[in-house]
C-alpha positions, 0 to 999 in steps of 0.5 A: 894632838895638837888639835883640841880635845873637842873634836873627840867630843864632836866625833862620839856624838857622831857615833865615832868611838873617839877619844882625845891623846890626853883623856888616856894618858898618851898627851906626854908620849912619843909619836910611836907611842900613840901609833902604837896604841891606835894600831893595837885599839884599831883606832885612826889617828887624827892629828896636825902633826907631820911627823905620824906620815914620816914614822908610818912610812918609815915602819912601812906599816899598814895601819893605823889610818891617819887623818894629817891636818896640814896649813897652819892653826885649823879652828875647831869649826874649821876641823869639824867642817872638814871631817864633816867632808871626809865622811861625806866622800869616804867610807870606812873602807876607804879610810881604812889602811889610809893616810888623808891629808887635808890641807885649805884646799883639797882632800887625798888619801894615800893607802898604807903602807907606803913603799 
């Protein structure tokens, strides 16, 4: 949350096992919650949110992965684009145990935990 449920739509038809906060009844539930669930369900979450890195970093935690959309409204061909990218340059090794941050105009990954 607060990107739309589309883009789990977008990233199943692309092999992903995706789902959108709201399809599992996490669309009411505290940050940690959903950090939480990811991590028991060996999911990353992909969010706009930018209390995820703060809450990743304060646990000193080594997952769940993070895709951080950060800049304002992205538009869902917007997202898609820039996810398009990311699986371009990253692989699933490089994804994993990571934070991505994706701003208008770079990509970068910090890897988990963060001291």
């Amino acid at each position: 949350m607060p990107l739309p449920p589309a883009l789990a739509q977008w990233l199943t038809t692309q092999g992903h096992d995706a789902v959108h906060a709201s399809a599992v009844g996490l669309d009411r539930s505290a940050d940690s919650e959903i950090l939480i669930r990811a991590r028991q369900e060996s999911r990353t979450v992909v969010t706009a949110d930018l209390d995820y890195p703060r809450l990743l970093a304060l646990s000193a935690a080594e997952g769940p992965s993070l895709i951080l959309f950060r800049g304002g409204d992205w538009s869902e061909p917007d997202v898609i684009g820039q996810m398009r990218q990311i699986f371009y340059l990253m692989g699933e090794s490089e994804l994993a145990q990571s934070i991505v941050v994706v701003d208008r105009t770079r990509v970068r990954r910090r890897r988990l935990p963060i001291a």
